[in-house]
N, CA and C atoms as an extended XYZ file, in Angstrom:
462
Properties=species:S:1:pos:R:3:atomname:S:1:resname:S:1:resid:I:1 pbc="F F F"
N       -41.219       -1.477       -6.518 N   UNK     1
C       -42.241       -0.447       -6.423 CA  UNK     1
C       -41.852        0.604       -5.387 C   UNK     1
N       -41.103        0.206       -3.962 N   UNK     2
C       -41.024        1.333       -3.476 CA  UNK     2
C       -39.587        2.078       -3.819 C   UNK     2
N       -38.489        0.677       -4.410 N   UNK     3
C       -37.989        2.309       -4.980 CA  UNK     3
C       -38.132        3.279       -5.877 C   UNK     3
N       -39.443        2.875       -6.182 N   UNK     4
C       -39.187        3.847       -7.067 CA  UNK     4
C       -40.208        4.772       -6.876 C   UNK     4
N       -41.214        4.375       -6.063 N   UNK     5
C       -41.589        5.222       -5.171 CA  UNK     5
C       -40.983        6.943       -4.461 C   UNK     5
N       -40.001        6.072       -3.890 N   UNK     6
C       -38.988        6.840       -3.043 CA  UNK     6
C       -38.013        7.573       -3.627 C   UNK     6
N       -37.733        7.360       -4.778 N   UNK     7
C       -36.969        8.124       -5.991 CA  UNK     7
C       -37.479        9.167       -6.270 C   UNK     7
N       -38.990        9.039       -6.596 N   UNK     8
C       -39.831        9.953       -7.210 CA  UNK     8
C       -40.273       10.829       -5.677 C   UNK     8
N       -40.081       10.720       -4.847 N   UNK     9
C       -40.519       11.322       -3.956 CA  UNK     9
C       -39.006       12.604       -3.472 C   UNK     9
N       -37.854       11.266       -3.706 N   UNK    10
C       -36.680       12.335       -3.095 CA  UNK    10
C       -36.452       12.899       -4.388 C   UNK    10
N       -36.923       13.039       -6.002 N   UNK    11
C       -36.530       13.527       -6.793 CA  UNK    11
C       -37.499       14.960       -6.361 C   UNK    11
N       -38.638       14.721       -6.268 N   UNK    12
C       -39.506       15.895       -6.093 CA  UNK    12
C       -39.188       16.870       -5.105 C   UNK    12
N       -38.843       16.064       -3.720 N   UNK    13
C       -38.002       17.074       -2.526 CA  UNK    13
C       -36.489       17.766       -3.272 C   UNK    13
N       -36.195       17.283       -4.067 N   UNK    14
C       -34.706       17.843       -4.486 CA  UNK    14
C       -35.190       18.978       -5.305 C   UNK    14
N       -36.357       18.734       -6.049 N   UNK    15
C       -36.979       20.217       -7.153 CA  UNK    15
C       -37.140       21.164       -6.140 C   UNK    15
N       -38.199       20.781       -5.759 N   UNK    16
C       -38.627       21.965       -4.707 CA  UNK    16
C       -37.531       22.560       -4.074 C   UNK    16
N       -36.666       21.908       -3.072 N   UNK    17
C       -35.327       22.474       -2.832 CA  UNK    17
C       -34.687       23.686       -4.185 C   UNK    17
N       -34.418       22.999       -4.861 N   UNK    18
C       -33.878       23.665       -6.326 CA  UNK    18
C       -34.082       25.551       -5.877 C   UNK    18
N       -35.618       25.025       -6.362 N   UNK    19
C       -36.796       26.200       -6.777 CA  UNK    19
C       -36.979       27.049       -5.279 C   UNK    19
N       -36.920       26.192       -4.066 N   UNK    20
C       -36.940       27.591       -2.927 CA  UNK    20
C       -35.455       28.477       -2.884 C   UNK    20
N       -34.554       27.479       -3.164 N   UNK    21
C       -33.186       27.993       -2.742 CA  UNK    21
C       -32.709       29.396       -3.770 C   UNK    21
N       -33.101       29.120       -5.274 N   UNK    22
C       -33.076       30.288       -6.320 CA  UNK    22
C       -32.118       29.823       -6.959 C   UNK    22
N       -31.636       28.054       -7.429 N   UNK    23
C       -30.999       27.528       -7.521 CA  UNK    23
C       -31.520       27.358       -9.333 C   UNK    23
N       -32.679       27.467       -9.756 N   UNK    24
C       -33.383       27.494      -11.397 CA  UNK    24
C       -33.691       28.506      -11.818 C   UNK    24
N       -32.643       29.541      -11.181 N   UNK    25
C       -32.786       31.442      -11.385 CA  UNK    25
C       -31.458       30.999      -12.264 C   UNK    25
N       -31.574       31.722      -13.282 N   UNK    26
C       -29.990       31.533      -13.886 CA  UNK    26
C       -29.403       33.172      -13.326 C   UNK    26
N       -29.809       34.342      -13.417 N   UNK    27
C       -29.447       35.244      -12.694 CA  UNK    27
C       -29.173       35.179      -11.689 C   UNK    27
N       -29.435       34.101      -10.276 N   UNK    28
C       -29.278       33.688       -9.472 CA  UNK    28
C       -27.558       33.253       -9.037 C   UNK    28
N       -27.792       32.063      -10.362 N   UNK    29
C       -26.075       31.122       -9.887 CA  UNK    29
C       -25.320       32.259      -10.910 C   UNK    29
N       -25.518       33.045      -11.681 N   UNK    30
C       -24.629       33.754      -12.602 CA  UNK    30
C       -24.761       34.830      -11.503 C   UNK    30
N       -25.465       35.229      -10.356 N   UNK    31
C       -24.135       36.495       -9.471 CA  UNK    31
C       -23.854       35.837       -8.678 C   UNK    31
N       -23.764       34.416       -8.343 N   UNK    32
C       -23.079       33.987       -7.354 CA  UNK    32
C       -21.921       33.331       -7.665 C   UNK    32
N       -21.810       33.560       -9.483 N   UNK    33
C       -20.820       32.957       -9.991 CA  UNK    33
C       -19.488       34.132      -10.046 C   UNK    33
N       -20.013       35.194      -10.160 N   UNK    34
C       -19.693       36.585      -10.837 CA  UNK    34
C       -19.075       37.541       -9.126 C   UNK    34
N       -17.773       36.572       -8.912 N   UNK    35
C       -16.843       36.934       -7.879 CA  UNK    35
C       -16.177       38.327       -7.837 C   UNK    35
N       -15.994       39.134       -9.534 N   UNK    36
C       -15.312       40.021       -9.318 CA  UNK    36
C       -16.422       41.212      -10.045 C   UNK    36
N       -17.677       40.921       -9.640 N   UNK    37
C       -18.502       41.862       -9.799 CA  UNK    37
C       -19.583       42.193       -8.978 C   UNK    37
N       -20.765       41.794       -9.315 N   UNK    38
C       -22.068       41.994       -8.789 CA  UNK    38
C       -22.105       40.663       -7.800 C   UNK    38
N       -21.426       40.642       -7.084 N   UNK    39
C       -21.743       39.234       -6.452 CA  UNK    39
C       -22.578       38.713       -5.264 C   UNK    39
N       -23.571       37.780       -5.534 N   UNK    40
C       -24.450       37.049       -4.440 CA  UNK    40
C       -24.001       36.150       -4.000 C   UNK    40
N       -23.124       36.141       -2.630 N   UNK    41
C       -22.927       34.985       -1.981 CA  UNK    41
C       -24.029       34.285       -1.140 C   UNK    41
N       -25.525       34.579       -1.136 N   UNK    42
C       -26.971       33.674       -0.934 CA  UNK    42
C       -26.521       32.012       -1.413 C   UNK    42
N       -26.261       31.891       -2.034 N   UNK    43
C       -26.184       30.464       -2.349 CA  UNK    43
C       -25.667       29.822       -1.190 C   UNK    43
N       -24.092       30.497       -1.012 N   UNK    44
C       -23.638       29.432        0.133 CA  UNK    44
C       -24.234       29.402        1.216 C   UNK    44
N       -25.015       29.589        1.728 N   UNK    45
C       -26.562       29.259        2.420 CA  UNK    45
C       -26.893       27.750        1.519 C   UNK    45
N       -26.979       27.691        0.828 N   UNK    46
C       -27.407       26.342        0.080 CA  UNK    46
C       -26.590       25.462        0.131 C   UNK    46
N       -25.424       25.938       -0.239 N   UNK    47
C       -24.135       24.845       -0.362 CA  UNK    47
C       -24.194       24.196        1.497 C   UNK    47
N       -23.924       25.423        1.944 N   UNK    48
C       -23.913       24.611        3.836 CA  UNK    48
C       -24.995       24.104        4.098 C   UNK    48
N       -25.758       24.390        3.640 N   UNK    49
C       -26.936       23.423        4.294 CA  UNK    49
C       -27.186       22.077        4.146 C   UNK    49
N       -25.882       21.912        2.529 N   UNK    50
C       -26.472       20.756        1.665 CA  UNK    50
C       -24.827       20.039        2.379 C   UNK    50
N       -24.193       20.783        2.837 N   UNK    51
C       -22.889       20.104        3.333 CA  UNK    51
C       -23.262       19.667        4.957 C   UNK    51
N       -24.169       20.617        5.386 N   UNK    52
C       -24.500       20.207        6.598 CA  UNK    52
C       -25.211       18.957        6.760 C   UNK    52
N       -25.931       18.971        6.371 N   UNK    53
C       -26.694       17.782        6.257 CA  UNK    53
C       -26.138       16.118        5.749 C   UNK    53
N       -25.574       16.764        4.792 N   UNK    54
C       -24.962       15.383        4.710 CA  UNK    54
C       -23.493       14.918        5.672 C   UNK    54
N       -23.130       15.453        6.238 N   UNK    55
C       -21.900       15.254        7.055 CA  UNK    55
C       -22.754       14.598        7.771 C   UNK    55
N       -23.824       15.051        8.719 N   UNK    56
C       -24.506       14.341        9.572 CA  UNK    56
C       -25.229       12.817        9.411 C   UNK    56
N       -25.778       13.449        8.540 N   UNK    57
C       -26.726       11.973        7.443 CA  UNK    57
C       -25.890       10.908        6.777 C   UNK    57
N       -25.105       10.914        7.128 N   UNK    58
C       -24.123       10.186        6.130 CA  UNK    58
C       -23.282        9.832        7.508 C   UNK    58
N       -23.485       10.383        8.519 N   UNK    59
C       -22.362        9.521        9.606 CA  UNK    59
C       -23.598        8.249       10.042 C   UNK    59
N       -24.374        8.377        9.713 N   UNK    60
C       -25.899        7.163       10.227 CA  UNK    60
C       -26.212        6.504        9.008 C   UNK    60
N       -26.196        6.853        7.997 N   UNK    61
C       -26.354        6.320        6.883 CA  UNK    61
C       -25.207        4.985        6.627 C   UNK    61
N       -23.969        5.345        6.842 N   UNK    62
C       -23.177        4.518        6.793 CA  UNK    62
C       -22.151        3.441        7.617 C   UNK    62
N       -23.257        3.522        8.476 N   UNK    63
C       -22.995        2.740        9.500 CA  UNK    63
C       -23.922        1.272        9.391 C   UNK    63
N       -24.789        1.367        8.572 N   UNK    64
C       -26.200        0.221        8.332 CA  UNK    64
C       -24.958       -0.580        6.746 C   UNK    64
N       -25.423       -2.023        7.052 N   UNK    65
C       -24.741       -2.852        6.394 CA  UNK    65
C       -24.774       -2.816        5.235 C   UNK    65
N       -26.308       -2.003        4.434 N   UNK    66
C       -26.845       -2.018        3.151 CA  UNK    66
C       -27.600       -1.017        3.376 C   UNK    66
N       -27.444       -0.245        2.528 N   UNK    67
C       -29.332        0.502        2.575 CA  UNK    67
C       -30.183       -0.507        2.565 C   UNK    67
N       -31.220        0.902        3.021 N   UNK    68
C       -32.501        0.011        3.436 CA  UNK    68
C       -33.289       -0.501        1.742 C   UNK    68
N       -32.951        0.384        1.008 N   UNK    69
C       -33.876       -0.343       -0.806 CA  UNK    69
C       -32.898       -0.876       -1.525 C   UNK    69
N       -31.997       -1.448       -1.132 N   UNK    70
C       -30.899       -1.970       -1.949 CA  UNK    70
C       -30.209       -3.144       -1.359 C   UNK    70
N       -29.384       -3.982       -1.717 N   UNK    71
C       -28.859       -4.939       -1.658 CA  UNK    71
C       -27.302       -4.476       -0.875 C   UNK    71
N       -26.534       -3.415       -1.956 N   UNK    72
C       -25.276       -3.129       -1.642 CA  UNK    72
C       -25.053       -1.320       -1.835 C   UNK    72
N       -24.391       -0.463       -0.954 N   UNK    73
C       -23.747        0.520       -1.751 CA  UNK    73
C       -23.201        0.312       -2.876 C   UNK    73
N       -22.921        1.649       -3.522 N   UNK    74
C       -22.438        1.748       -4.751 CA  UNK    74
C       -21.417        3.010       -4.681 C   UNK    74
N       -20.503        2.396       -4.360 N   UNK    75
C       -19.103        4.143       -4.740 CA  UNK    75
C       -17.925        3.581       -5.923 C   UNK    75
N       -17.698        4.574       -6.003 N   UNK    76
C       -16.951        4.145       -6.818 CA  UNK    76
C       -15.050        3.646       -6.162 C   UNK    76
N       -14.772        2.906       -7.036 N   UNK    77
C       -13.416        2.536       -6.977 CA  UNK    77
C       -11.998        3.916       -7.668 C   UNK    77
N       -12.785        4.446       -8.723 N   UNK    78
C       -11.642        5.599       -8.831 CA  UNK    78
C       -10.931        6.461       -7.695 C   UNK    78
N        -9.839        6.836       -7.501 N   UNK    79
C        -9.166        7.889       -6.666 CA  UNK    79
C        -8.371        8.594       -7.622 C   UNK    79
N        -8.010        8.762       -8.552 N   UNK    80
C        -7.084        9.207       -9.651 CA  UNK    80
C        -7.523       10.419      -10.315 C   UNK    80
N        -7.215       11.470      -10.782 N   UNK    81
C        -7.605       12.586      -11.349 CA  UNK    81
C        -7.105       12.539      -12.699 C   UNK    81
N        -7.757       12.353      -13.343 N   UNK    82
C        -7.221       12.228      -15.092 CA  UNK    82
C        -7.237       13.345      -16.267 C   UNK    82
N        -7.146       13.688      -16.903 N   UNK    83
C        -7.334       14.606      -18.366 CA  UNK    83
C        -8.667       14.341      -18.572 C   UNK    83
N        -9.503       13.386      -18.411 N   UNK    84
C       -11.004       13.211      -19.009 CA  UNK    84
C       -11.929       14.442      -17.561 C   UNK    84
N       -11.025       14.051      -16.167 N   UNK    85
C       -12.041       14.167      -15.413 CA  UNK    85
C       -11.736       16.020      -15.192 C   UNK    85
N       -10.341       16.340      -15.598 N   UNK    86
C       -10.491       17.548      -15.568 CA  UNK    86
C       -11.093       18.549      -16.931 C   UNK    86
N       -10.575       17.894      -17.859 N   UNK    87
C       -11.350       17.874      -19.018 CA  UNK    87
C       -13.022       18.155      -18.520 C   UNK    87
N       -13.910       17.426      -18.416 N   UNK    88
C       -14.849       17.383      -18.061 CA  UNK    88
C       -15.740       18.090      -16.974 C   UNK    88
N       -14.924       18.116      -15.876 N   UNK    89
C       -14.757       19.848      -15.097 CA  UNK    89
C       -14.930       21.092      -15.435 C   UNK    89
N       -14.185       21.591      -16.329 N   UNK    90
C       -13.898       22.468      -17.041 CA  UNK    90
C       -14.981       22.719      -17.845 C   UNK    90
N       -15.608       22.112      -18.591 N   UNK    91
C       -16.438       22.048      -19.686 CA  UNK    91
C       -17.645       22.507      -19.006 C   UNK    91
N       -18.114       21.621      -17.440 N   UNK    92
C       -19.206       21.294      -16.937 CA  UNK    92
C       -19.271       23.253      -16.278 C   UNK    92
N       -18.194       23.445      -15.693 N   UNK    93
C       -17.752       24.421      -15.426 CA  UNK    93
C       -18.341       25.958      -16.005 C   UNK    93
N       -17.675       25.448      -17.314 N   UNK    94
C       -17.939       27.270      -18.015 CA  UNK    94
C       -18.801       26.999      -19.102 C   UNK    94
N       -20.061       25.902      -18.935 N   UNK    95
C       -21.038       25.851      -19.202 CA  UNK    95
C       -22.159       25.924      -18.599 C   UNK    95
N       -22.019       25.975      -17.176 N   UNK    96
C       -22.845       26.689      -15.899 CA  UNK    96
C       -22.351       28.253      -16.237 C   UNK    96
N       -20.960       28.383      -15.970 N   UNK    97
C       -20.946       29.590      -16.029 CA  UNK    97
C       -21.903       30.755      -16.647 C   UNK    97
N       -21.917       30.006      -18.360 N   UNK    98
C       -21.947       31.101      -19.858 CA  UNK    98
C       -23.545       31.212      -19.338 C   UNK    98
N       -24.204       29.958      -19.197 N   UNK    99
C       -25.585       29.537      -19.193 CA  UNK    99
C       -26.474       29.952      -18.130 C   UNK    99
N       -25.848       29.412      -16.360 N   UNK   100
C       -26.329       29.657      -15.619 CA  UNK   100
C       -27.083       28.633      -15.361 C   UNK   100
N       -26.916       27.602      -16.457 N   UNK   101
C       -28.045       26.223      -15.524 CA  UNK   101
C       -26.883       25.194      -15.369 C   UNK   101
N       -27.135       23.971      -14.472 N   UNK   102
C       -26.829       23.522      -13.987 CA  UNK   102
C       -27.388       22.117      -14.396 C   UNK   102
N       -27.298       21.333      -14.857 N   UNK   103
C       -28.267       19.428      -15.284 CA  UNK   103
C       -29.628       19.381      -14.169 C   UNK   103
N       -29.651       19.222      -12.976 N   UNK   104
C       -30.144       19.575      -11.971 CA  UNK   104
C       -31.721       20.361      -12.050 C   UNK   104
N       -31.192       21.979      -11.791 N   UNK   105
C       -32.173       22.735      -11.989 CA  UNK   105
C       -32.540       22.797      -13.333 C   UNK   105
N       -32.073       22.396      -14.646 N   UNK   106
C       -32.244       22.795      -15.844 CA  UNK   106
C       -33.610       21.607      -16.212 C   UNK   106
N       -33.571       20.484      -15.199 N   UNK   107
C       -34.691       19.617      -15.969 CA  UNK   107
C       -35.871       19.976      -14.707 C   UNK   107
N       -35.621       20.531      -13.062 N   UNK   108
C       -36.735       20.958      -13.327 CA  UNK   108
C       -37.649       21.986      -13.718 C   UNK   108
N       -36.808       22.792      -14.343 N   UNK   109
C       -37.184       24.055      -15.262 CA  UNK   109
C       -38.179       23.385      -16.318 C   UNK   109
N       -38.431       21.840      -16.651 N   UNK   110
C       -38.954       21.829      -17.420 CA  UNK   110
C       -40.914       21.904      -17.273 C   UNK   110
N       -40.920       22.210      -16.185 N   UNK   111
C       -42.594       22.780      -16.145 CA  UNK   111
C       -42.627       24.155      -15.998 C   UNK   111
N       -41.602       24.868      -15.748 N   UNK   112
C       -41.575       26.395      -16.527 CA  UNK   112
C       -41.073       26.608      -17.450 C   UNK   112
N       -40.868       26.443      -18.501 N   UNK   113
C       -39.957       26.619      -20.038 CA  UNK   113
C       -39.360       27.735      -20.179 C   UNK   113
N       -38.720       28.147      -20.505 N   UNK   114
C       -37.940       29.285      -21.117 CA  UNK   114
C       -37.548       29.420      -22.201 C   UNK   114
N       -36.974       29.963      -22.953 N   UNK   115
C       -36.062       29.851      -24.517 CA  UNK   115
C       -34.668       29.463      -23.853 C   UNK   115
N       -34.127       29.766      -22.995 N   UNK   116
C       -32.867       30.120      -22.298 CA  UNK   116
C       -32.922       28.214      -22.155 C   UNK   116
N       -33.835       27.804      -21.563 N   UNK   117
C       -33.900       26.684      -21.147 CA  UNK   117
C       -34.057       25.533      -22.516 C   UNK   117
N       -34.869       25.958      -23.899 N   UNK   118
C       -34.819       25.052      -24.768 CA  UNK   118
C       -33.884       25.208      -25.808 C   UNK   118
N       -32.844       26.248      -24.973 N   UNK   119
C       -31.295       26.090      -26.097 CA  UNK   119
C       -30.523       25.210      -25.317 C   UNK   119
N       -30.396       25.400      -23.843 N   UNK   120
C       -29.890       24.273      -23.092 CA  UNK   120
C       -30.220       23.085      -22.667 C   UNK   120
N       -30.849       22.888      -22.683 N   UNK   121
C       -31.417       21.363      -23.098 CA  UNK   121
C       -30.932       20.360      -24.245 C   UNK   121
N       -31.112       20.842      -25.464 N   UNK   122
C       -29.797       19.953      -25.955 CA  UNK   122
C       -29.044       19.580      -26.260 C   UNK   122
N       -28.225       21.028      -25.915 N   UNK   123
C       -26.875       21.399      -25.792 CA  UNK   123
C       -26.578       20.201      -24.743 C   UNK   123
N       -27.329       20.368      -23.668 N   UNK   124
C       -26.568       19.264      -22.393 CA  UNK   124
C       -26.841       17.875      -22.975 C   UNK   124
N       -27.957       17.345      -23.522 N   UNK   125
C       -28.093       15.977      -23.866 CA  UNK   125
C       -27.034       15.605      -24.772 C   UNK   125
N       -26.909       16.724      -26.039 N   UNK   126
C       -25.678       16.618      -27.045 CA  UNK   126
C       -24.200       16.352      -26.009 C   UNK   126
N       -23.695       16.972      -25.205 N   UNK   127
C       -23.201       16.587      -24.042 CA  UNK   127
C       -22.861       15.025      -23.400 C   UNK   127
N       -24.226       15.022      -23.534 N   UNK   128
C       -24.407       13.688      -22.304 CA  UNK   128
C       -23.790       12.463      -23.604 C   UNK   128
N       -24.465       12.380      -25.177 N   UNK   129
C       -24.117       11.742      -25.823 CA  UNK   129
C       -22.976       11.547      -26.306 C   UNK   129
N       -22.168       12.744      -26.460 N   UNK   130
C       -20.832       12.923      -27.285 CA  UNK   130
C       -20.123       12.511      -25.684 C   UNK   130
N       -20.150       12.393      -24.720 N   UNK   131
C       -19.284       12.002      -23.665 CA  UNK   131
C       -19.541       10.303      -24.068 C   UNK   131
N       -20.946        9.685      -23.988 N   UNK   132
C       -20.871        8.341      -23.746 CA  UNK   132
C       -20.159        7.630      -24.671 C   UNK   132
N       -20.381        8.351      -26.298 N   UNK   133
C       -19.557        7.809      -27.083 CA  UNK   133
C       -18.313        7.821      -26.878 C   UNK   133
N       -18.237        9.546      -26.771 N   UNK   134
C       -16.353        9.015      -26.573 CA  UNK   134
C       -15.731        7.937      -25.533 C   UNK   134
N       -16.294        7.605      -24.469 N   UNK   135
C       -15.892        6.472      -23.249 CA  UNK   135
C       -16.289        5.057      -23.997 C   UNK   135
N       -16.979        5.018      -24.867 N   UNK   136
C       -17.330        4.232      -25.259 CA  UNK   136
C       -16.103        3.497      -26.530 C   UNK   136
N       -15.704        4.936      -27.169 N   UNK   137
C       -14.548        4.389      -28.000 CA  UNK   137
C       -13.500        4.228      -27.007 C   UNK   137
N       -13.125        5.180      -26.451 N   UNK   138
C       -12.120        5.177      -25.404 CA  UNK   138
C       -11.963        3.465      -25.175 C   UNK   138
N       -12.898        3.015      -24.757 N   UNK   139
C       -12.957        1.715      -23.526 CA  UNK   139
C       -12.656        0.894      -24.910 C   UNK   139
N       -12.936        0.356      -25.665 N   UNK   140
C       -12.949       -0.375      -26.781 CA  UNK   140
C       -11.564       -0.411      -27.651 C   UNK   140
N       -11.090        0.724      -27.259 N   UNK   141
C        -9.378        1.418      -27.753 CA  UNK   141
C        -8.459        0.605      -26.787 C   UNK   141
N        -8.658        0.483      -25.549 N   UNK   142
C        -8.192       -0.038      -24.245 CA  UNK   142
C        -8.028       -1.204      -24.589 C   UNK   142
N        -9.713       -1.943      -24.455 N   UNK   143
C        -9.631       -3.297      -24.968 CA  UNK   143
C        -9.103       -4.207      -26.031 C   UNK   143
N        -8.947       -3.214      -26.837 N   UNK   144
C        -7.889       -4.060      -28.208 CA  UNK   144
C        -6.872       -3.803      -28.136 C   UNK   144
N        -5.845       -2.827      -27.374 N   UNK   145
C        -4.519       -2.562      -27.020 CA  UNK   145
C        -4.441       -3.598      -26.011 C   UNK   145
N        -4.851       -3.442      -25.341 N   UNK   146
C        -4.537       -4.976      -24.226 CA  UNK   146
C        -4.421       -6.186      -24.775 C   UNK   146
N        -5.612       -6.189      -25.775 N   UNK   147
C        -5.232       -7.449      -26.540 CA  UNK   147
C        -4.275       -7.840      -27.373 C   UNK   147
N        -3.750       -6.365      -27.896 N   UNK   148
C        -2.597       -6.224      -28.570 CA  UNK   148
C        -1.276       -6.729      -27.886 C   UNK   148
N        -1.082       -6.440      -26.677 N   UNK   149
C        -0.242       -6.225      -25.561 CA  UNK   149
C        -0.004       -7.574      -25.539 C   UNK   149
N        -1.201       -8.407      -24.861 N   UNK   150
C        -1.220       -9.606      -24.487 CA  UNK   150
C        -0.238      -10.693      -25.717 C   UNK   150
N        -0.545      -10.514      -27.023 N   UNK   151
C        -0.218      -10.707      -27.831 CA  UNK   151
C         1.355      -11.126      -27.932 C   UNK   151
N         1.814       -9.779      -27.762 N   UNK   152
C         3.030       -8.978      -27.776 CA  UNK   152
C         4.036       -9.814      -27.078 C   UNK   152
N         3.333      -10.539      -25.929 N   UNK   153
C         3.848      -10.554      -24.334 CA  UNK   153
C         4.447      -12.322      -24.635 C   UNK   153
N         3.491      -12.902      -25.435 N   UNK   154
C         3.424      -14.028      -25.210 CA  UNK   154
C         4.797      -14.728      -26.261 C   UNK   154
């Protein structure tokens, strides 16, 4: 109960953030995207603040054995830069770009609606699905080549 409490509470501080910063303006991140034109560097005001903070918060944060609503951290084990992850970069990339939303601000746009906002919407979910599948074949491709391998070996 309280995490999820506390989810819903730091999800709501993260909207509001969003929405003061001008972060669910798509005119907003599109001139701060737009380097060799009309450009608003206002954001990085956002970016440092959000770098500031966590440099600090995160030197105290990770010093405690566990969080406090959890059992264990969770990071990941990857260090490797792959074709999927630049792949996926790229995509995530100059689909902020074209659009101007971001996963983020785009869902809490959803108590102001837009048209802008209900073409992107499931464009990104279409997104979210056609990625899980493909990792999904991906991983399953892995797993029977190994088994293949193993095979091979013996």
């Amino acid at each position: 109960m309280a995490k999820g409490f506390v989810g819903l509470l730091t999800g709501l501080i993260f909207g509001f953030g969003l929405a003061l910063s001008g972060m669910t303006q798509p005119e907003k991140v599109l001139g701060f995207l737009d380097v060799a034109g009309r450009w608003d560097p206002s954001l990085l005001f956002v970016l440092g603040g959000a770098f500031g903070v966590t440099v600090v918060a995160f030197r105290f944060i990770l010093r405690r054995k566990k969080p406090v609503l959890d059992s264990r951290y969770y990071f990941s084990d990857e260090a490797h830069i792959d074709r999927a992850l630049v792949l996926g970069a790229v995509l995530f990339g100059v689909g902020w770009g074209i659009g101007g939303y971001c996963p983020g601000p785009a869902v809490t746009l959803i108590a102001a609606p837009s048209w802008e906002l209900w073409a992107f919407l499931p464009a990104m979910l279409l997104g979210i699905y056609l990625q899980k599948l493909w990792a999904f074949r991906r991983n399953k491709k892995v797993a029977v080549d190994g088994v293949a391998e193993q095979n091979d070996c013996s």
